[in-house]
PDB file with SEQRES, HELIX, SHEET and CRYST1 records, atoms N, CA, C and O in Angstrom:
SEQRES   1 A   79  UNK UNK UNK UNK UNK UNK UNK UNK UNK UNK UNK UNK UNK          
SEQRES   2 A   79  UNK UNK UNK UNK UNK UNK UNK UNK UNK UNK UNK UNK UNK          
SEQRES   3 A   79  UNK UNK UNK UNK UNK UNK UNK UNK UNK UNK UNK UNK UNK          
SEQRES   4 A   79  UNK UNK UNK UNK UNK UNK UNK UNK UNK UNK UNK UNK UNK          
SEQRES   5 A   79  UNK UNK UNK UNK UNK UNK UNK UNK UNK UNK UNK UNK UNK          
SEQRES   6 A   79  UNK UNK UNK UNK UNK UNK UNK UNK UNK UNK UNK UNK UNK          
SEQRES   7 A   79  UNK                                                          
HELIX    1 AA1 UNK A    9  UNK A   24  1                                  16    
HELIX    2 AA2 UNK A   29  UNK A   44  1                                  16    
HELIX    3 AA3 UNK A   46  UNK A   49  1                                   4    
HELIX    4 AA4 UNK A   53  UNK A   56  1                                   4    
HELIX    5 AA5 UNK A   58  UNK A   65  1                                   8    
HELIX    6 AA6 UNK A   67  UNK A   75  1                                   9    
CRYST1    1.000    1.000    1.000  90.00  90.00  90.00 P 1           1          
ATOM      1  N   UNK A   1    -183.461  56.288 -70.538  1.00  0.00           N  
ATOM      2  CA  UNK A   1    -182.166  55.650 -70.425  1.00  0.00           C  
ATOM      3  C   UNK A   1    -182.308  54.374 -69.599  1.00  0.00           C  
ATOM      4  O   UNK A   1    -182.916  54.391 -68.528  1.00  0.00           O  
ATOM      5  N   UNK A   2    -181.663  53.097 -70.171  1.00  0.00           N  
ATOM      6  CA  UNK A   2    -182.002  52.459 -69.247  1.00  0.00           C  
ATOM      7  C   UNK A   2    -180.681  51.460 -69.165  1.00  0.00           C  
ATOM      8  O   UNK A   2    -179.986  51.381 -70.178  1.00  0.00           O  
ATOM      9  N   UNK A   3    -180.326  50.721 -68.030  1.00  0.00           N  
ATOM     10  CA  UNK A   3    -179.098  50.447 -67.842  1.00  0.00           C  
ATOM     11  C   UNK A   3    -179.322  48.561 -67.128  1.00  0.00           C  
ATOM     12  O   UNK A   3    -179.876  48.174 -66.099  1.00  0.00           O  
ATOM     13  N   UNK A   4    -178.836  48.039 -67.880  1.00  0.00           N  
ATOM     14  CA  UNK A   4    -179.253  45.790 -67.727  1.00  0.00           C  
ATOM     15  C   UNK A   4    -180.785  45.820 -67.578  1.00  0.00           C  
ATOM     16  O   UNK A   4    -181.369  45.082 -66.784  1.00  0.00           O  
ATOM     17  N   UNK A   5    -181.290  46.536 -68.221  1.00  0.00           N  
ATOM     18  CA  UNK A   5    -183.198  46.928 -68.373  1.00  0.00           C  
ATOM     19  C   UNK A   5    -183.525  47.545 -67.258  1.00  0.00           C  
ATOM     20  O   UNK A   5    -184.562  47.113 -66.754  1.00  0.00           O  
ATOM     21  N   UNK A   6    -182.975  48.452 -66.664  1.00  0.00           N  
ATOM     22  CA  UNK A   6    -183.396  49.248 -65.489  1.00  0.00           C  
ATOM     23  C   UNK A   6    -183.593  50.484 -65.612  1.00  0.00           C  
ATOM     24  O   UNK A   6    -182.495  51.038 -65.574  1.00  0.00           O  
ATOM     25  N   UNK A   7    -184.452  51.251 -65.747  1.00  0.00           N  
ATOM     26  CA  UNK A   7    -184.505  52.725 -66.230  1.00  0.00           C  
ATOM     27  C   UNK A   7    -184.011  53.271 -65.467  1.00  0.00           C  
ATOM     28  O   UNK A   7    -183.755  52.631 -64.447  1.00  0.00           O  
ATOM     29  N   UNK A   8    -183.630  54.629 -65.512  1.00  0.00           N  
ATOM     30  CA  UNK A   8    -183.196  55.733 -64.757  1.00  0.00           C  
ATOM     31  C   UNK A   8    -184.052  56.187 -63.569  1.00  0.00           C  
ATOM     32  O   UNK A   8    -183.469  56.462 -62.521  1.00  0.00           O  
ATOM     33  N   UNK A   9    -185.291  56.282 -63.637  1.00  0.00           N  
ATOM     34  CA  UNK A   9    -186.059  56.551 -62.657  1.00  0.00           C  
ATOM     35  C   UNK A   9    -185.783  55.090 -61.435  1.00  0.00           C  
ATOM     36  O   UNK A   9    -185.238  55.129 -60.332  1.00  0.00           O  
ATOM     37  N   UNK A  10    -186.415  53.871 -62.183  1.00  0.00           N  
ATOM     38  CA  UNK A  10    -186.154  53.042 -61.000  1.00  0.00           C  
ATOM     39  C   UNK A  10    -185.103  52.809 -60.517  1.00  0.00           C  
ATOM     40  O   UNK A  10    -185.177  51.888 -59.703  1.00  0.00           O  
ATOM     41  N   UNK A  11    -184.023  53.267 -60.651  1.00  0.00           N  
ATOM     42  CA  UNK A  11    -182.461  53.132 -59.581  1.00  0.00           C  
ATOM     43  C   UNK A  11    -182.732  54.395 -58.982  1.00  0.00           C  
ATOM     44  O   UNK A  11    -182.211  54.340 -57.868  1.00  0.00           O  
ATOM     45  N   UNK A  12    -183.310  55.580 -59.148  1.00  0.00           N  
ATOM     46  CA  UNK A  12    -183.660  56.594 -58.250  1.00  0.00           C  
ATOM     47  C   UNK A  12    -184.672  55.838 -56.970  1.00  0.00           C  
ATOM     48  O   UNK A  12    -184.582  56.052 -55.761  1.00  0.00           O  
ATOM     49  N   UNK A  13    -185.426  55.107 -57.525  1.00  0.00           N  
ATOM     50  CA  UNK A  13    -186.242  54.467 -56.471  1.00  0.00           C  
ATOM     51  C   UNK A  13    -184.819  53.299 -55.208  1.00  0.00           C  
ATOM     52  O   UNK A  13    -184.445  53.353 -54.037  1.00  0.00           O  
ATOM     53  N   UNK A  14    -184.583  52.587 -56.199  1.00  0.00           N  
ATOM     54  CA  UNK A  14    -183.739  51.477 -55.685  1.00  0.00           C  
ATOM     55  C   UNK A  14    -182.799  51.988 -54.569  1.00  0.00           C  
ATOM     56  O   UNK A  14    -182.490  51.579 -53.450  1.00  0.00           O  
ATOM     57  N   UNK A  15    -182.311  53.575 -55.711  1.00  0.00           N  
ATOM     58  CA  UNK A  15    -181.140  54.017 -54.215  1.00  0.00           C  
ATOM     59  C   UNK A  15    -182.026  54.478 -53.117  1.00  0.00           C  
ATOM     60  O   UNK A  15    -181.700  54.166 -51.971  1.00  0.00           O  
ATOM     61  N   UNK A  16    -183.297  55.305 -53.342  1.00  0.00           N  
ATOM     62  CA  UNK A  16    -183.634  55.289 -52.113  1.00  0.00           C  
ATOM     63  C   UNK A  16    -183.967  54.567 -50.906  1.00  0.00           C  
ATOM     64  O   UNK A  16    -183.854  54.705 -49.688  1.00  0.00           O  
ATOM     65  N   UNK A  17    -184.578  53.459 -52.028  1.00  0.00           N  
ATOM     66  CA  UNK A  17    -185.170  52.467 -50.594  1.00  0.00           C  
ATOM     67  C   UNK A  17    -183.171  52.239 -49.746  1.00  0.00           C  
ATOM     68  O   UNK A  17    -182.957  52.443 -48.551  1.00  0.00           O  
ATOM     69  N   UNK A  18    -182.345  51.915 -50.504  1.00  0.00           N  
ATOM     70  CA  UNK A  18    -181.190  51.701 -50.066  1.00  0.00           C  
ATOM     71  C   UNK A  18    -180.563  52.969 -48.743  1.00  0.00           C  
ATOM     72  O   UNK A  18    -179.882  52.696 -47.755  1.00  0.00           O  
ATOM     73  N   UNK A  19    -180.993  54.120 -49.101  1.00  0.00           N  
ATOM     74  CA  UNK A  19    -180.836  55.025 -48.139  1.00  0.00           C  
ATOM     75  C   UNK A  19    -181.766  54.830 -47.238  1.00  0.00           C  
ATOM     76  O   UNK A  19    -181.283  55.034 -46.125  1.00  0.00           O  
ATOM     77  N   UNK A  20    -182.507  54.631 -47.205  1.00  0.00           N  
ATOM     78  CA  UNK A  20    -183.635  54.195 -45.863  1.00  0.00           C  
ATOM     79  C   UNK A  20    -183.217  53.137 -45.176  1.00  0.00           C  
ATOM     80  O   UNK A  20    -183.357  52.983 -43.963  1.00  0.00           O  
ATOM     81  N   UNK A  21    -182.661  52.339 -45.986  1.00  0.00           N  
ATOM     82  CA  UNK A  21    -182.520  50.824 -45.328  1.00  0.00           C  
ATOM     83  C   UNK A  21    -181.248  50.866 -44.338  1.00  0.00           C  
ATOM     84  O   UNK A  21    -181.267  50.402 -43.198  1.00  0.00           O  
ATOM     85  N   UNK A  22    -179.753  51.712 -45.156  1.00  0.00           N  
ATOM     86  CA  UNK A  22    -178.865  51.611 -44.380  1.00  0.00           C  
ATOM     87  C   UNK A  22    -179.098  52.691 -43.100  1.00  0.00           C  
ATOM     88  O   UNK A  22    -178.663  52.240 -42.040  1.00  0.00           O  
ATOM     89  N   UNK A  23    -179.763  54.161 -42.997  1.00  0.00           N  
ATOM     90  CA  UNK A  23    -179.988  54.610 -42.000  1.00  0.00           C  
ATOM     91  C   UNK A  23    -180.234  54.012 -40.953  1.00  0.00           C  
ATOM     92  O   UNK A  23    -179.536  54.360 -40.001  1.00  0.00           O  
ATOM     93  N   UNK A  24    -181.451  52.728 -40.647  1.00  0.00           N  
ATOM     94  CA  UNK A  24    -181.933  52.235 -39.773  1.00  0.00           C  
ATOM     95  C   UNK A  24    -180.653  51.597 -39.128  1.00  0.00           C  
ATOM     96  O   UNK A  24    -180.567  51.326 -37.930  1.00  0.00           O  
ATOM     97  N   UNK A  25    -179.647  51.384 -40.079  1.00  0.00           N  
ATOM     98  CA  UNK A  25    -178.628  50.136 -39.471  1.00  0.00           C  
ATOM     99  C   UNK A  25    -177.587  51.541 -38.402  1.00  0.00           C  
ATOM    100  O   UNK A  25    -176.509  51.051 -38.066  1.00  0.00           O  
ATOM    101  N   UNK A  26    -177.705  52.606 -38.038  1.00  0.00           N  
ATOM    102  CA  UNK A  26    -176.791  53.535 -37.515  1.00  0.00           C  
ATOM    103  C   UNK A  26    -177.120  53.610 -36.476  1.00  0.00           C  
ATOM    104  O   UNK A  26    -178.289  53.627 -36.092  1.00  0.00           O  
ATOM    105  N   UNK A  27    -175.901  53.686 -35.651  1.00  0.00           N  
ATOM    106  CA  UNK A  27    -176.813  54.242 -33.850  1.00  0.00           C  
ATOM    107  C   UNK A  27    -176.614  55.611 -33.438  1.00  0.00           C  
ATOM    108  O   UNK A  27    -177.020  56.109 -32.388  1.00  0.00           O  
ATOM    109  N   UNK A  28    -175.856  56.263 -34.488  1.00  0.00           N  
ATOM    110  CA  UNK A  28    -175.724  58.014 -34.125  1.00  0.00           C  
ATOM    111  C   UNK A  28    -177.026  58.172 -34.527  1.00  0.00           C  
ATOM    112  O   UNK A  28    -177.375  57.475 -35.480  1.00  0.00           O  
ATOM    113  N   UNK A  29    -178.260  59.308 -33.784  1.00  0.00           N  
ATOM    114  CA  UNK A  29    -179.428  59.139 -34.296  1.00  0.00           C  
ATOM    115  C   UNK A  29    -179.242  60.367 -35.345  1.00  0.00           C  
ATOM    116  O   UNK A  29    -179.951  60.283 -36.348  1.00  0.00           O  
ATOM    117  N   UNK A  30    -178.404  61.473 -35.255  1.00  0.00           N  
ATOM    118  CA  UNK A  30    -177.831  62.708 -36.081  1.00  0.00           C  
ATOM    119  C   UNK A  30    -177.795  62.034 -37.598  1.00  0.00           C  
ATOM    120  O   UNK A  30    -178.413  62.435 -38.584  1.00  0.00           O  
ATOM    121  N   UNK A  31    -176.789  60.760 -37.498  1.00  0.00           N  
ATOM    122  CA  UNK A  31    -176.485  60.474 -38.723  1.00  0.00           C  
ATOM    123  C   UNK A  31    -177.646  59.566 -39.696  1.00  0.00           C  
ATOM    124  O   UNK A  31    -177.726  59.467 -40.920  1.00  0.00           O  
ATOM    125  N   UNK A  32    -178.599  58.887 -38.458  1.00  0.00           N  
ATOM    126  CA  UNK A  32    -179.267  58.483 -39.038  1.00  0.00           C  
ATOM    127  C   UNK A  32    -180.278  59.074 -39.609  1.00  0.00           C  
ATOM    128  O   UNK A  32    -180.851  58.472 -40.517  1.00  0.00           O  
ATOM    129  N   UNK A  33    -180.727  60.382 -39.210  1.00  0.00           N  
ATOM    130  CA  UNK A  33    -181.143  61.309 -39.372  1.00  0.00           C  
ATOM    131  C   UNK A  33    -181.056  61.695 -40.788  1.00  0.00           C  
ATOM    132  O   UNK A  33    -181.958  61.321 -41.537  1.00  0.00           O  
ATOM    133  N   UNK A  34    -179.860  62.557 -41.351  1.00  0.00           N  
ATOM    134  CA  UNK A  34    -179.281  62.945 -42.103  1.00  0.00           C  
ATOM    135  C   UNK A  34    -179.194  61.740 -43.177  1.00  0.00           C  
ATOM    136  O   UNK A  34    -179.568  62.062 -44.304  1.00  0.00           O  
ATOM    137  N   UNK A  35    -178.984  61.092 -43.098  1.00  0.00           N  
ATOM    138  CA  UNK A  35    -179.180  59.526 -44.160  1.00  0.00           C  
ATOM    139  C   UNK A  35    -180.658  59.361 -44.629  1.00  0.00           C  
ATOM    140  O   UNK A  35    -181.159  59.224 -45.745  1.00  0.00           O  
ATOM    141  N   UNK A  36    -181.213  59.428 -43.268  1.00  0.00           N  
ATOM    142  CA  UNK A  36    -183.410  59.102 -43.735  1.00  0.00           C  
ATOM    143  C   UNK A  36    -183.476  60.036 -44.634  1.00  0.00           C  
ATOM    144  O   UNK A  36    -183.650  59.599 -45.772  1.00  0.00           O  
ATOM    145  N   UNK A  37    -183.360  61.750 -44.485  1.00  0.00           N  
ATOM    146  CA  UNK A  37    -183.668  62.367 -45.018  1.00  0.00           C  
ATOM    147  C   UNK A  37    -183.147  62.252 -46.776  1.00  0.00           C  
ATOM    148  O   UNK A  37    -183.862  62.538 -47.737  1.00  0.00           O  
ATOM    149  N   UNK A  38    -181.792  61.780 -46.829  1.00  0.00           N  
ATOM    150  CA  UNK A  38    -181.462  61.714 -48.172  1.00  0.00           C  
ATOM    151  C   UNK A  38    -182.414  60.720 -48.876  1.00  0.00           C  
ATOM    152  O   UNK A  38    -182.635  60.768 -50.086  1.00  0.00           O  
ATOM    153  N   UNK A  39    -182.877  59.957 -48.167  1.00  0.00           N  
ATOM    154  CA  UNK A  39    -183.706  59.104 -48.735  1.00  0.00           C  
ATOM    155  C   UNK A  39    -184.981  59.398 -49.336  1.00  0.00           C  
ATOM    156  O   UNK A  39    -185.554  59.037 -50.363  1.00  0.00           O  
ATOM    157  N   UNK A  40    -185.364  60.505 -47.949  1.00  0.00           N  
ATOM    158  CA  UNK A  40    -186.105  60.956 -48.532  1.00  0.00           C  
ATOM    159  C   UNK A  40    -186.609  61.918 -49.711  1.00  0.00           C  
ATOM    160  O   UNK A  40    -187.516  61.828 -50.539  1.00  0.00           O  
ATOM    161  N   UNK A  41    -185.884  62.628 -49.501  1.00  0.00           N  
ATOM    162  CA  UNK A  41    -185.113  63.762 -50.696  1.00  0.00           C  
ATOM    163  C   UNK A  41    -185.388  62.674 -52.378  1.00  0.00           C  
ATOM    164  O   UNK A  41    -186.111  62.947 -53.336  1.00  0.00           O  
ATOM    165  N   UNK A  42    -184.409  61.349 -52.140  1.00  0.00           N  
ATOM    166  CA  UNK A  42    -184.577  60.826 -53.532  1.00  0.00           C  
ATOM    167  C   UNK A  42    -185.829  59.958 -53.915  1.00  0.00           C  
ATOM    168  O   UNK A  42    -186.025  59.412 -55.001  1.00  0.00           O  
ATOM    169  N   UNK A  43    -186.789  59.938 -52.595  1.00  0.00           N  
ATOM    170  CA  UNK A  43    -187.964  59.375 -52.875  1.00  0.00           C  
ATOM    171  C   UNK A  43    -188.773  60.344 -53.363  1.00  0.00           C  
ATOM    172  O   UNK A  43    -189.528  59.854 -54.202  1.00  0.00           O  
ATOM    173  N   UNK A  44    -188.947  61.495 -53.209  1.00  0.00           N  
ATOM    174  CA  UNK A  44    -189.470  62.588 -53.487  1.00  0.00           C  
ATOM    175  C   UNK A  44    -188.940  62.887 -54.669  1.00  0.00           C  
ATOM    176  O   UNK A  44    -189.647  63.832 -55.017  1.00  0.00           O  
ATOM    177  N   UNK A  45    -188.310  62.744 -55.360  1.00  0.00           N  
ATOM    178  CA  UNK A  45    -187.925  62.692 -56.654  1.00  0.00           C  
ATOM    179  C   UNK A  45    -188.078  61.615 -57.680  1.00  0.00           C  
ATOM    180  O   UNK A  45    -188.370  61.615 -58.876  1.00  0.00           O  
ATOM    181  N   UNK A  46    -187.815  60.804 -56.899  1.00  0.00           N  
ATOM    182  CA  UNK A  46    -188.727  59.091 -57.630  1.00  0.00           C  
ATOM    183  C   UNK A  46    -190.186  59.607 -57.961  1.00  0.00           C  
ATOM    184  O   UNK A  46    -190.548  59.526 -59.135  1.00  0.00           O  
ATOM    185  N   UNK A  47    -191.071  60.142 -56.999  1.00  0.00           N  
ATOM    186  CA  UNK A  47    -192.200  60.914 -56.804  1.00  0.00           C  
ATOM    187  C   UNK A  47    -192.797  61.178 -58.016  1.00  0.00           C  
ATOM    188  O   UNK A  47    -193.765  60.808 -58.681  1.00  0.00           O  
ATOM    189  N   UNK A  48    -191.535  62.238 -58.084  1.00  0.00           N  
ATOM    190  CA  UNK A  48    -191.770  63.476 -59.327  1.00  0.00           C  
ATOM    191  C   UNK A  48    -191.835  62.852 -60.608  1.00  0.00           C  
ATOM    192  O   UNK A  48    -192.485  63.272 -61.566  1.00  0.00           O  
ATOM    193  N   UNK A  49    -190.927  61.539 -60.563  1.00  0.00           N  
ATOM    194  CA  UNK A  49    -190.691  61.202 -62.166  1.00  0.00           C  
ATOM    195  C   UNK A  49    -191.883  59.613 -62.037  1.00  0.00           C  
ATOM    196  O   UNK A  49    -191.848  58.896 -63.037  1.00  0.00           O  
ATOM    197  N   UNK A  50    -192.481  59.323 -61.312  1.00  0.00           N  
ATOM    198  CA  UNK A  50    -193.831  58.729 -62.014  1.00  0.00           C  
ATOM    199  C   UNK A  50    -194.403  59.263 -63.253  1.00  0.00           C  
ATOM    200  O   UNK A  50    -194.266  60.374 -63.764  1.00  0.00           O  
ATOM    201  N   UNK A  51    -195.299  57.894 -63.754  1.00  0.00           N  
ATOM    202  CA  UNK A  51    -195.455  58.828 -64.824  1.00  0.00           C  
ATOM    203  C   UNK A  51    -196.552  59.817 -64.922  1.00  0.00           C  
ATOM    204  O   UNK A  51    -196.745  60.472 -65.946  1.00  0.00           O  
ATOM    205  N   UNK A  52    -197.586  59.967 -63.372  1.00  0.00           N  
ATOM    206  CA  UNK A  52    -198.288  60.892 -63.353  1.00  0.00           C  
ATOM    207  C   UNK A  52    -198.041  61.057 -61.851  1.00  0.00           C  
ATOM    208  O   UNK A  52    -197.516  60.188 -61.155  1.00  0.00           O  
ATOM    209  N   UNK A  53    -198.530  62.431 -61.346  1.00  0.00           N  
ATOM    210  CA  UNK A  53    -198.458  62.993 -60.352  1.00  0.00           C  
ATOM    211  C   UNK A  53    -199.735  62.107 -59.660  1.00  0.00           C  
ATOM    212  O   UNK A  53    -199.468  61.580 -58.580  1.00  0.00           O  
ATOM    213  N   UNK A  54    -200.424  62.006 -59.934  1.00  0.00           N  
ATOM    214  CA  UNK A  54    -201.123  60.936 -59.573  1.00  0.00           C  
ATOM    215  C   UNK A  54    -200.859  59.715 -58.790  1.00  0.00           C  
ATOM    216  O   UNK A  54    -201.480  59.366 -57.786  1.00  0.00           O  
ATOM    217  N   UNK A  55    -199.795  59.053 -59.395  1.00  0.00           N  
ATOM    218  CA  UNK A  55    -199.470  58.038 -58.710  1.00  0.00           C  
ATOM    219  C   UNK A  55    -197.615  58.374 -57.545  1.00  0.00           C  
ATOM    220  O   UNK A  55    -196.897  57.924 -56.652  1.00  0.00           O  
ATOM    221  N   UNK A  56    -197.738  59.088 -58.183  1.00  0.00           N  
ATOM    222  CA  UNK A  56    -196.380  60.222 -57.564  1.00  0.00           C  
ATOM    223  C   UNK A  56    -196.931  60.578 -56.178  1.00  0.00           C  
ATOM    224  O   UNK A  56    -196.274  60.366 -55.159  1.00  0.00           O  
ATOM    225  N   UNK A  57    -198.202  61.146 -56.167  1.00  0.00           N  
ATOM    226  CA  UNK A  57    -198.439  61.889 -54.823  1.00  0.00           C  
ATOM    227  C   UNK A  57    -197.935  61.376 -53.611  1.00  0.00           C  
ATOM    228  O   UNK A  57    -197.026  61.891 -52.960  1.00  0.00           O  
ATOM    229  N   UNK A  58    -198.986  59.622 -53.124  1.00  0.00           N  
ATOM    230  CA  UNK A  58    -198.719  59.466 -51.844  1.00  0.00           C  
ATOM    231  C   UNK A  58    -197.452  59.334 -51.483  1.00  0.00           C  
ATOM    232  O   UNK A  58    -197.200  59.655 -50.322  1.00  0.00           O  
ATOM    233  N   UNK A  59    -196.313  58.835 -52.350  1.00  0.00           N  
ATOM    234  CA  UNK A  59    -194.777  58.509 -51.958  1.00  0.00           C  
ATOM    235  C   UNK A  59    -194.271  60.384 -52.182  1.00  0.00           C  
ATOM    236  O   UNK A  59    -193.045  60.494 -52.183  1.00  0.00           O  
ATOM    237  N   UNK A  60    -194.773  61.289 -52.298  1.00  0.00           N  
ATOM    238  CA  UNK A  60    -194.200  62.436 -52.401  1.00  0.00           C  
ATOM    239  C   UNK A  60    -194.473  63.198 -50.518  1.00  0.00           C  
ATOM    240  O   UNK A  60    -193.771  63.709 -49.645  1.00  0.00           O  
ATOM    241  N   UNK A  61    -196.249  62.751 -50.771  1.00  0.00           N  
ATOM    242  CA  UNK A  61    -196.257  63.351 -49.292  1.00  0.00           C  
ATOM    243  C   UNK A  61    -195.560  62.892 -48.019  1.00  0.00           C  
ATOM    244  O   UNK A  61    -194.879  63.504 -47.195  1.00  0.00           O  
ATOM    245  N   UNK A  62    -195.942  61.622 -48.116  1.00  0.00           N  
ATOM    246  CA  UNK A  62    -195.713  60.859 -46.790  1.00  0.00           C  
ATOM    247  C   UNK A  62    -194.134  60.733 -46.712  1.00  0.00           C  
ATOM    248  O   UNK A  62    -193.691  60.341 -45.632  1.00  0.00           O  
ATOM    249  N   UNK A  63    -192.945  61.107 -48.049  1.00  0.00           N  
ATOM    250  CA  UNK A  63    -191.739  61.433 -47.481  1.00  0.00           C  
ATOM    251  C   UNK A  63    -191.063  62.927 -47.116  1.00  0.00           C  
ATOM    252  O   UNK A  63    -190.030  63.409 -46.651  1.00  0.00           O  
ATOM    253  N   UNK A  64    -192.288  63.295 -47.617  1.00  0.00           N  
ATOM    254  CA  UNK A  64    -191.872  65.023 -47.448  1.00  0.00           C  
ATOM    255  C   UNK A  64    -192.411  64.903 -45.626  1.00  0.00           C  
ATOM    256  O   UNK A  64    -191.773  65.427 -44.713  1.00  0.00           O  
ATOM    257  N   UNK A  65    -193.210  64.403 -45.508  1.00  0.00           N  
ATOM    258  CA  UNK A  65    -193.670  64.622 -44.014  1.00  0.00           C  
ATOM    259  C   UNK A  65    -192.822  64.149 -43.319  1.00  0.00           C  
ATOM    260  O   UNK A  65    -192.491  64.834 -42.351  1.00  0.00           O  
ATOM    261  N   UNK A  66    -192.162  62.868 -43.511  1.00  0.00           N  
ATOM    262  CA  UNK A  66    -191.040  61.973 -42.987  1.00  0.00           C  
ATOM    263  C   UNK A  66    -189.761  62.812 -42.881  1.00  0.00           C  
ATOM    264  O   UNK A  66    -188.864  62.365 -42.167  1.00  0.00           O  
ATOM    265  N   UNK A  67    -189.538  64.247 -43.658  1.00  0.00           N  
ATOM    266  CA  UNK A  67    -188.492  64.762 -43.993  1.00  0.00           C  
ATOM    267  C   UNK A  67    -188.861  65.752 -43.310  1.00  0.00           C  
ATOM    268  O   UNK A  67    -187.862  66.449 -43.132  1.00  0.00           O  
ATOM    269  N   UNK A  68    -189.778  66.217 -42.808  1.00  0.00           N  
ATOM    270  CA  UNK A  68    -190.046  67.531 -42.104  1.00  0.00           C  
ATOM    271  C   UNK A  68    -190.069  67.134 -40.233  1.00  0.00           C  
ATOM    272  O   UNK A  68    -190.029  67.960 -39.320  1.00  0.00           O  
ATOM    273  N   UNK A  69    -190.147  65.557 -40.111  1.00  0.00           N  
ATOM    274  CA  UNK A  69    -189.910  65.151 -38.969  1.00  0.00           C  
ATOM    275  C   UNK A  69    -188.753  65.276 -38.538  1.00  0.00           C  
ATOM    276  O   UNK A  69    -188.350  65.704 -37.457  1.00  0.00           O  
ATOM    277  N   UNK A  70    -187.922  64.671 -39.910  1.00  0.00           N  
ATOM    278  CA  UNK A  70    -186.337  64.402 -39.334  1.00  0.00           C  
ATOM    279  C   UNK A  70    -185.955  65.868 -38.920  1.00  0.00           C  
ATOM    280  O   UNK A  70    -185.474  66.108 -37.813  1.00  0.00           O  
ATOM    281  N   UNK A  71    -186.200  66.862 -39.889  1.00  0.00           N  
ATOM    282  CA  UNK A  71    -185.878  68.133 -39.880  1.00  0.00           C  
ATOM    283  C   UNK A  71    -186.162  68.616 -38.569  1.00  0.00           C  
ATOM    284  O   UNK A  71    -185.232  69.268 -38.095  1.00  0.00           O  
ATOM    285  N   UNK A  72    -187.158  68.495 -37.844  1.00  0.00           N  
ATOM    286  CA  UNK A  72    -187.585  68.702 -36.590  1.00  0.00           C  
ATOM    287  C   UNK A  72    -186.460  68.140 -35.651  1.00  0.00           C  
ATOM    288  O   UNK A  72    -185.746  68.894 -34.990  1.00  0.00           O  
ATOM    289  N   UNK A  73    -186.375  67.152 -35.634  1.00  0.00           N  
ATOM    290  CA  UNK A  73    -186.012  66.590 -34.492  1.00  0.00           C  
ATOM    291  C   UNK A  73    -184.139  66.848 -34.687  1.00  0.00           C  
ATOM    292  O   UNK A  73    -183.321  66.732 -33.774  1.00  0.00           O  
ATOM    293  N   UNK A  74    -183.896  67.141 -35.845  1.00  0.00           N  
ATOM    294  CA  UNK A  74    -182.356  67.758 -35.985  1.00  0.00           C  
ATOM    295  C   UNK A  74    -182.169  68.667 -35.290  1.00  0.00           C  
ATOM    296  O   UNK A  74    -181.269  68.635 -34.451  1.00  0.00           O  
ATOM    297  N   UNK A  75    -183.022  69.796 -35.461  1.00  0.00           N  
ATOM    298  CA  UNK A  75    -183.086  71.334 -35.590  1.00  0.00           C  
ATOM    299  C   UNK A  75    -183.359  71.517 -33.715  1.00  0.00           C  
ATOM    300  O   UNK A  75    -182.860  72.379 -32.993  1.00  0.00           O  
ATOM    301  N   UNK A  76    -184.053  70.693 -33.419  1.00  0.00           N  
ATOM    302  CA  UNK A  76    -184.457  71.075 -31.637  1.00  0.00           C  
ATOM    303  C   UNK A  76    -183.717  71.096 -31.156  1.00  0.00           C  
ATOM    304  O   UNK A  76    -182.711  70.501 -31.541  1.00  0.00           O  
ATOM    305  N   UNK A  77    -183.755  71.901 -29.836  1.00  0.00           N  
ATOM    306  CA  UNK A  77    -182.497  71.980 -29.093  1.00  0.00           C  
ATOM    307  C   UNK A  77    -182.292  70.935 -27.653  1.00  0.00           C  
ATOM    308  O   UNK A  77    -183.277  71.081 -26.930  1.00  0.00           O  
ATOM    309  N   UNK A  78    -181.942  70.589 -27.449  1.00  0.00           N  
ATOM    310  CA  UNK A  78    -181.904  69.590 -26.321  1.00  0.00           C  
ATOM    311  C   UNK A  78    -182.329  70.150 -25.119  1.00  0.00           C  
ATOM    312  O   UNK A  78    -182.341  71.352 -24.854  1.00  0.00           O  
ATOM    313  N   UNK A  79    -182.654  69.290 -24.447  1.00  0.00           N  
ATOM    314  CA  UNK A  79    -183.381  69.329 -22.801  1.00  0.00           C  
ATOM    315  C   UNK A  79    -182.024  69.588 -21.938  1.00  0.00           C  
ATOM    316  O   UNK A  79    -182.081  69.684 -20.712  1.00  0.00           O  
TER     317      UNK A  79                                                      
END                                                                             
């Protein structure tokens, strides 16, 4: 499917970088939090729909790791 020649996969990419980008702009770090991760979530799905896992991998790991940080640092309990 593709939409003014843009496939479906690359606006999965596009919104993500867009969720990454506006997170940084937040000063609740909760919300920014919760924003990275959506990003990450749809980069990891950008990931998936390369057209091989191959070239899918490094943007799969390095946001799943990015997503297991945020997850961390949500989940801790304060000092």
């Amino acid at each position: 499917m593709e939409l003014f020649g843009i496939t479906a996969t690359e606006y999965v990419g596009y919104f993500a970088s867009f969720m990454v980008l506006v997170s940084f702009t937040m000063k609740d770090v909760k919300k920014l939090r919760l924003v990275n991760m959506t990003g990450c979530i749809l980069f990891i799905i950008y990931g998936f729909l390369m057209p091989t896992l191959r070239i899918g991998l490094p943007i799969i790991i390095a946001n799943a790791a990015i997503f297991g940080v945020n997850l961390f640092y949500l989940l801790r309990k304060p000092h």
